[in-house]
C-alpha positions in Angstrom: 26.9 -52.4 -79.5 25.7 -52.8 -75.8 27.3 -50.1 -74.8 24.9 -47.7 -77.5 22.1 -49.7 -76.8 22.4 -48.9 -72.9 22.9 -45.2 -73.9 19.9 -45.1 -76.0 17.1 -46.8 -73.6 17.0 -43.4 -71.3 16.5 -41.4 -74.3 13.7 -43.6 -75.1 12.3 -43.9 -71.8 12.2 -39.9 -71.7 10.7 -39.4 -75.2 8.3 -42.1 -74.2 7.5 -40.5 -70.8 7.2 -37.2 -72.1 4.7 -38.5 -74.7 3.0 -39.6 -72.7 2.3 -36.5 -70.5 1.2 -34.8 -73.1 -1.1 -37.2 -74.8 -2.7 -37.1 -70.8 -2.7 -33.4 -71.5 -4.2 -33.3 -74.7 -7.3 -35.6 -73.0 -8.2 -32.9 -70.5 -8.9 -30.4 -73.3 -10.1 -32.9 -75.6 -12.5 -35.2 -73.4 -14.6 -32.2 -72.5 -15.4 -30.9 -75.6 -15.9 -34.4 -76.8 -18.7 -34.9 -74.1 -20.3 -31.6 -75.1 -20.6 -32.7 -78.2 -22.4 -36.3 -77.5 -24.5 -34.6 -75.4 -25.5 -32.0 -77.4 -27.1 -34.6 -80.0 -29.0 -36.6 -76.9 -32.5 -37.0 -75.0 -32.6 -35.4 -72.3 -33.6 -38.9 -70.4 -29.8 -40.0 -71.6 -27.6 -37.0 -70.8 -26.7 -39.0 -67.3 -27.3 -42.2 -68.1 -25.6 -43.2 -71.3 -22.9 -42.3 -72.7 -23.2 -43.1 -76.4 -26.6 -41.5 -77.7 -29.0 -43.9 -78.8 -29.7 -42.1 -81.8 -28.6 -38.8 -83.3 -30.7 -35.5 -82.8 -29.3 -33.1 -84.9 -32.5 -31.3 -84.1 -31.1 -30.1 -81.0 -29.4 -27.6 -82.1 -32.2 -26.1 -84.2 -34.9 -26.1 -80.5 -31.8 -24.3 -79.0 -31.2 -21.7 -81.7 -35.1 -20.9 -81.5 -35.3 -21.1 -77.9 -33.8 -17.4 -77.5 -33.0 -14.8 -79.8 -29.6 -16.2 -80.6 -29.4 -14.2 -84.1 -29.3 -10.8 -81.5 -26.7 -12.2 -79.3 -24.3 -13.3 -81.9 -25.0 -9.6 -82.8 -23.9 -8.0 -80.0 -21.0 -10.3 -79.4 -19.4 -10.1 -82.4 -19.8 -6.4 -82.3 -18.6 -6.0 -78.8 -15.6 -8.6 -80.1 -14.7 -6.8 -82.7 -15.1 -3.2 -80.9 -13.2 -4.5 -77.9 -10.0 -6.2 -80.5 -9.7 -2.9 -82.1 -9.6 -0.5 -79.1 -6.5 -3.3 -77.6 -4.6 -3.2 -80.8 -4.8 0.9 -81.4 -4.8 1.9 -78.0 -2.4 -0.6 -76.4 0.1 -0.6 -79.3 0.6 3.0 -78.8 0.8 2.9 -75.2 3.3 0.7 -75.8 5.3 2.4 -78.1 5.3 5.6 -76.2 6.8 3.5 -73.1 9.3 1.3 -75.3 10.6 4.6 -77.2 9.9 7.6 -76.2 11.5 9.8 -72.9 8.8 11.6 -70.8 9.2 12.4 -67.4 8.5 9.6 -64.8 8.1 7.3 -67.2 9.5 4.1 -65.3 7.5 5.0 -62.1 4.1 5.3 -64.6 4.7 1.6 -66.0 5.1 0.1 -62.4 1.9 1.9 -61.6 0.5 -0.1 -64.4 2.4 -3.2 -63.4 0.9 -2.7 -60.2 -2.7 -3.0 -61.2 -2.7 -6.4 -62.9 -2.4 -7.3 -59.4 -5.6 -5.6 -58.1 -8.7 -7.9 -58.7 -11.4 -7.3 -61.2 -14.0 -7.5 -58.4 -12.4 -4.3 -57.1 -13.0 -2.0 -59.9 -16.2 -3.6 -61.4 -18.3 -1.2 -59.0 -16.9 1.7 -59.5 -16.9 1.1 -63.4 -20.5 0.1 -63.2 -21.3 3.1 -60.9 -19.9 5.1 -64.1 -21.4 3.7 -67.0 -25.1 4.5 -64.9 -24.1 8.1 -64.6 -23.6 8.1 -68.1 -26.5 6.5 -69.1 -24.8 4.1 -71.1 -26.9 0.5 -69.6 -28.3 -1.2 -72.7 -25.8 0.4 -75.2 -22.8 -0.7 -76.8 -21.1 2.1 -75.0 -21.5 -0.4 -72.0 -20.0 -3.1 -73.3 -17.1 -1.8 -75.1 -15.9 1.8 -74.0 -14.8 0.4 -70.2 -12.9 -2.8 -71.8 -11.0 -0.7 -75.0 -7.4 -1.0 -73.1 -5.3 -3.4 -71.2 -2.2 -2.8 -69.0 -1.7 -6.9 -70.2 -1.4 -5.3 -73.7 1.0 -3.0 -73.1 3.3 -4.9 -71.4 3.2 -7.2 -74.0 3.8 -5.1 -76.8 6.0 -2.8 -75.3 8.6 -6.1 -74.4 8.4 -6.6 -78.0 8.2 -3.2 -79.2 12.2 -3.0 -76.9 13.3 -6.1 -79.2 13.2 -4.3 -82.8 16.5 -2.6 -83.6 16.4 1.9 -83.1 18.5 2.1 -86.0 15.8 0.9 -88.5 13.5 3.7 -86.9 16.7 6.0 -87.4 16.9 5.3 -90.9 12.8 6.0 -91.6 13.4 9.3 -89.9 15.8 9.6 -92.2 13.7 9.2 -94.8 11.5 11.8 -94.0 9.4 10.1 -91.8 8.2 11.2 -88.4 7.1 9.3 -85.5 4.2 8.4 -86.1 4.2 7.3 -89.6 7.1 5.6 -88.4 5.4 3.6 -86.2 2.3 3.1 -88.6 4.8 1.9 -91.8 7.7 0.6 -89.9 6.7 -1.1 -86.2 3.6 -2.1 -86.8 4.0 -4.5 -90.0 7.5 -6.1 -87.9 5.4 -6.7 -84.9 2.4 -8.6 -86.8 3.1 -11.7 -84.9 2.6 -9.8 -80.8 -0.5 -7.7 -82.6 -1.9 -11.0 -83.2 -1.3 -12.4 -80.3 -2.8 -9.2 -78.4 -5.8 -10.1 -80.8 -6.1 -13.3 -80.1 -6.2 -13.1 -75.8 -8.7 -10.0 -76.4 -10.9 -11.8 -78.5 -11.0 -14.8 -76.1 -11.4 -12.6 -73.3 -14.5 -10.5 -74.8 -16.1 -13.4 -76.4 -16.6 -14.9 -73.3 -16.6 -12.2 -70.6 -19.8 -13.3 -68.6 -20.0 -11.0 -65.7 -19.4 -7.3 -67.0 -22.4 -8.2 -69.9 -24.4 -9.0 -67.4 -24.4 -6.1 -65.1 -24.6 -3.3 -68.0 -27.0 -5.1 -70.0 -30.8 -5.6 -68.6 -32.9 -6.9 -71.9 -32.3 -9.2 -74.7 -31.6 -6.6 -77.1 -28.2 -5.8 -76.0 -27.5 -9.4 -74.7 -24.3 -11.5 -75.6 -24.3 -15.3 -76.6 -22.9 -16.4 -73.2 -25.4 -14.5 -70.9 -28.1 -15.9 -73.5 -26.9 -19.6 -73.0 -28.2 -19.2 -69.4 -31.6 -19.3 -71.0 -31.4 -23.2 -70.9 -31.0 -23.1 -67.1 -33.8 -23.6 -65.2 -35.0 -22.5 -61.7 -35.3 -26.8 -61.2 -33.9 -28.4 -64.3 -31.6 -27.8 -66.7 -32.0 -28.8 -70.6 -28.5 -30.1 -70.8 -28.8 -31.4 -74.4 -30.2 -27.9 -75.5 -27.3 -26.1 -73.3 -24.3 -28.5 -75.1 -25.7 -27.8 -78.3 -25.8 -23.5 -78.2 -22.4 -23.8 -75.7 -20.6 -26.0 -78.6 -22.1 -23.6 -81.5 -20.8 -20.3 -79.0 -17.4 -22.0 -79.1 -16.7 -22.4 -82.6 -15.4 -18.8 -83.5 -13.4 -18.8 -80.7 -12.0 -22.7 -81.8 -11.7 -21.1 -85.6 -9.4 -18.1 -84.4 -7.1 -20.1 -83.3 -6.9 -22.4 -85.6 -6.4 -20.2 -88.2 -4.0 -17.4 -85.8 -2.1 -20.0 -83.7 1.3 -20.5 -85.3 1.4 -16.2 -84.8 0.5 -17.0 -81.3 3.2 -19.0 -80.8 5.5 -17.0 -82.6 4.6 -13.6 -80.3 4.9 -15.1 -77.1 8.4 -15.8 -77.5 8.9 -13.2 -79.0 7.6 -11.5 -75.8 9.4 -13.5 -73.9 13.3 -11.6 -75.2 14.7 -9.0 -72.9 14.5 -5.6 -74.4 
């Protein structure tokens, strides 16, 4: 009985120790958003000084809804999203599939190139990128904001490692069928790699929702602005409405908080799938 009982205590000293880690992990992401949300519903006399609000203002978040036109930039950044998640599933999905299946020539030295890029900073090409979307007259258009962004070498790698893990004889047997290459790909490896296309939409989602910078440089008026360069609206050249900036930051984070909710056992799912060895 002693002898079990000395056994077990490591076993629980691990479980315990690893629960512990990741109920200190789980603070870090939760503590934030919890202190964005009690400051969204404060004075602005008690953003620094107290940390429970005296009393509730809900009407916080209505003064920063009508403080910019927030209707227009939900506009744009949903159709930017949207714009941005379809050009990554189409686009990289087939780059993909052309680099997972088919035999062209230098094909191994054309997907290290890629490779190779993910290592070169954004900073470097955002000039040159900008430089083209003037000569094109694209500034204040949704050309702007989508067009430059509708592919990712971070896509294609992902799909094509799982694109390398579905059997060739199950394409085989569609050409069979009758089927050529591309309506095999449509009807056959697309609906078996639903789990990586969603977590392809997923990152590109994230990534355009909240892309900061790029908005910024194409677009110059508030027509064409996105909800995060219209948050900055609460920032001022010598003070900053915090409560009013909590309050449009927390409501800019919810679709964001909802795709995942509703997309994250697919995440989960695609990722290791990734993660096998073609």
């Amino acid at each position: 009985m002693s002898t079990t009982t000395a056994r077990t205590r490591p076993a629980r000293w691990g479980t315990a120790a690893r629960h512990t880690l990741l109920i200190a992990g789980s603070a870090t992401v939760i503590v934030p958003f919890v202190w964005m949300f009690l400051t969204s519903v404060k004075k602005r006399s008690e953003v620094f000084t107290r940390l429970w609000p005296s009393e509730w203002h809900w009407e916080n978040y209505v003064h920063a809804w009508q403080a910019a036109p927030f209707e227009r930039y939900y506009l744009n950044s949903i159709v930017m999203t949207v714009g941005i998640v379809v050009g990554h599933l189409v686009l990289d999905s087939l780059a993909a599939y052309a680099f997972a299946r088919l035999r062209f020539p230098a094909k191994n030295p054309i997907f290290l190139l890629l490779l190779a890029t993910m290592m070169v900073p954004q900073f470097v090409t955002i000039i040159p990128a900008f430089s083209l979307v003037v000569q094109l007259h694209w500034t204040d258009t949704y050309w702007a904001l989508i067009v430059p962004r509708l592919a990712d070498v971070f896509g294609i790698v992902l799909l094509r490692q799982y694109f390398s893990t579905i059997p060739k004889e199950i394409e085989e047997a569609a050409r069979l069928d009758g089927c050529g290459r591309l309506r095999t790909f449509v009807q056959v490896v697309v609906p078996l790699s639903s789990a990586s296309l969603a977590t392809l939409a997923i990152f590109a989602m994230l990534f355009a929702w909240n892309d900061f910078l790029w908005p910024l440089l194409v677009t110059n008026g508030d027509e064409m602005r996105t909800i995060q360069i219209g948050l900055a609206a609460f920032q001022g050249r010598y003070a900053t409405s915090w409560n009013y900036l909590m309050a449009g930051t927390l409501t800019s984070a919810i679709p964001t908080i909802v795709m995942f909710l509703i997309f994250q056992r697919a995440l989960i799912r695609g990722v290791a799938g990734t993660g096998v060895k073609g």
